[in-house]
N, C-alpha and C positions, 0 to 999 in steps of 0.2 A: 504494500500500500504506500503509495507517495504521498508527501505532505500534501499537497491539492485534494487527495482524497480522504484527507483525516476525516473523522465522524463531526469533531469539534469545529469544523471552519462553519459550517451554517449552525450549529448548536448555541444558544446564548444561557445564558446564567446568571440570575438575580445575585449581586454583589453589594458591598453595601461599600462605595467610593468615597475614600477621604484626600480632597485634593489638597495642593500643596498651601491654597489661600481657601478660604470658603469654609461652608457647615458641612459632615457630610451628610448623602443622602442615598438612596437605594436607586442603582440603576440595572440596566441588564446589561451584556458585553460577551463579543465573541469569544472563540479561543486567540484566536490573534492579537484583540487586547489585551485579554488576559496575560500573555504571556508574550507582552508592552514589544509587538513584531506591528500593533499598528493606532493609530489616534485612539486613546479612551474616550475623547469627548466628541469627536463626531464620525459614523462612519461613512459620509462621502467628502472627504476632504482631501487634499493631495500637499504634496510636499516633499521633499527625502527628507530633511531634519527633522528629528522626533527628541523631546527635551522630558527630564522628570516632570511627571504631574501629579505625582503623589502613590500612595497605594489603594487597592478594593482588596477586601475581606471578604473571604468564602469561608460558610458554616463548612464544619467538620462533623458534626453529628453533636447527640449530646453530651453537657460534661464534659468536654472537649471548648478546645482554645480556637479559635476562627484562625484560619490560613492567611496571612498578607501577602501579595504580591505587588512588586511596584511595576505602575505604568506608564505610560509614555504619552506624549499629543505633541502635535505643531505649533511652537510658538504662536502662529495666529490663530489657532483655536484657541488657547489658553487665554490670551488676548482679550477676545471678543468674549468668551465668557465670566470676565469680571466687570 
């Protein structure tokens, strides 16, 4: 299986994003944001620079500590959403 055909590229996932300025809040996100290969804040936006924008936390189950991973976005995405 090649990565174009991973099960996660059209899969999204309730995350709960805490950017690097702002409250956070519960968004959805592919695997490719997830794992900051593409913009967390918008997905039709383009660019090759991809800069921190903070991390999203994925439940682990119960009793259990939430997952962090950090993600990625476009300068001008981050921009335009403050």
């Amino acid at each position: 299986m090649s990565d174009d055909d991973s099960p996660m590229t059209d899969m999204t996932v309730l995350v709960e994003y805490r950017p690097l300025d702002g409250e956070p809040r519960e968004i959805r996100v592919t695997g490719e944001q997830l794992h900051a290969r593409a913009c967390i804040v918008g997905s039709s936006c383009s660019g090759d620079v991809l800069v921190d924008a903070g991390h999203v936390h994925t439940t682990t189950g119960e009793r259990s500590a939430p997952l962090g991973w950090a993600v990625v976005a476009h300068p001008e995405c981050l921009a335009d959403e403050s």
